[in-house]
C-alpha positions as CSV (number, residue, x, y, z in Angstrom):
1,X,0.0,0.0,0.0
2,X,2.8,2.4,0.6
3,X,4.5,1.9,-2.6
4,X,0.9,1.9,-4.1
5,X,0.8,5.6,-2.7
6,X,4.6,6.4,-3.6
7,X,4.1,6.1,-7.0
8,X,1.0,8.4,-6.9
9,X,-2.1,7.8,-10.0
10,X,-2.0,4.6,-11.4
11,X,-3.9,4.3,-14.6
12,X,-5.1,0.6,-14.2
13,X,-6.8,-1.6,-11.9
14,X,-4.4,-3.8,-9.8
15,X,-5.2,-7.3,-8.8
16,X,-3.0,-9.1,-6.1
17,X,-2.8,-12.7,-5.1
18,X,-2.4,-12.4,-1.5
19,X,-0.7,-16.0,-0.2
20,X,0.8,-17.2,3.0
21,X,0.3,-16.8,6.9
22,X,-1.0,-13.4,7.4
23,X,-3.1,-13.5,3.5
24,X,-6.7,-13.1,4.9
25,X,-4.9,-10.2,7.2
26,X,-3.4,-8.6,4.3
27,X,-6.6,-8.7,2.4
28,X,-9.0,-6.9,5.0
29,X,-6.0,-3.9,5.2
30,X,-5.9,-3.6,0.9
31,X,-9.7,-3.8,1.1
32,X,-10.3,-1.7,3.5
33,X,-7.3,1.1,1.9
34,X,-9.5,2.8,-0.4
35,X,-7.1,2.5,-2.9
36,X,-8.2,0.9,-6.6
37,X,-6.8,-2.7,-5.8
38,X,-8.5,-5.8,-5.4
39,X,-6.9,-8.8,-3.4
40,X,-7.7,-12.3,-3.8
41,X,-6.5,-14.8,-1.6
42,X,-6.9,-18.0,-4.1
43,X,-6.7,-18.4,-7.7
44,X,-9.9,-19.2,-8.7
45,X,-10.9,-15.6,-6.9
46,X,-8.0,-13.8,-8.7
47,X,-9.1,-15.4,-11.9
48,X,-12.8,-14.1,-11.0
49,X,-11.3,-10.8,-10.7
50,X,-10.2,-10.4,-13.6
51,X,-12.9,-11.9,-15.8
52,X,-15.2,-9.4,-14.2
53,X,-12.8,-6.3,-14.7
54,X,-12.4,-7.3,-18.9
55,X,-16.3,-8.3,-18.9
């Protein structure tokens, strides 16, 4: 999220994978951000993601 804010207006949606111990942790804080990201924990979701974004 930091380096999400560093860099300032980002033209595109991003999507992240989130994986490991604190995933479903890191998830609620990128969802919660504000910022135009969407996390997915699995890959099926992060798959769904971006289906839905290209329509």
């Amino acid at each position: 999220m930091d380096a999400y804010k560093n860099i300032g207006d980002i033209k595109v949606l991003i999507i992240v994978r989130l994986q490991g111990t604190n995933a479903k942790e890191a998830k609620e804080l990128i969802d919660k951000s504000g910022l135009k990201v969407l996390s997915a924990i699995s890959l099926q979701e992060a798959a769904d993601a971006v289906s839905e974004v290209l329509g």
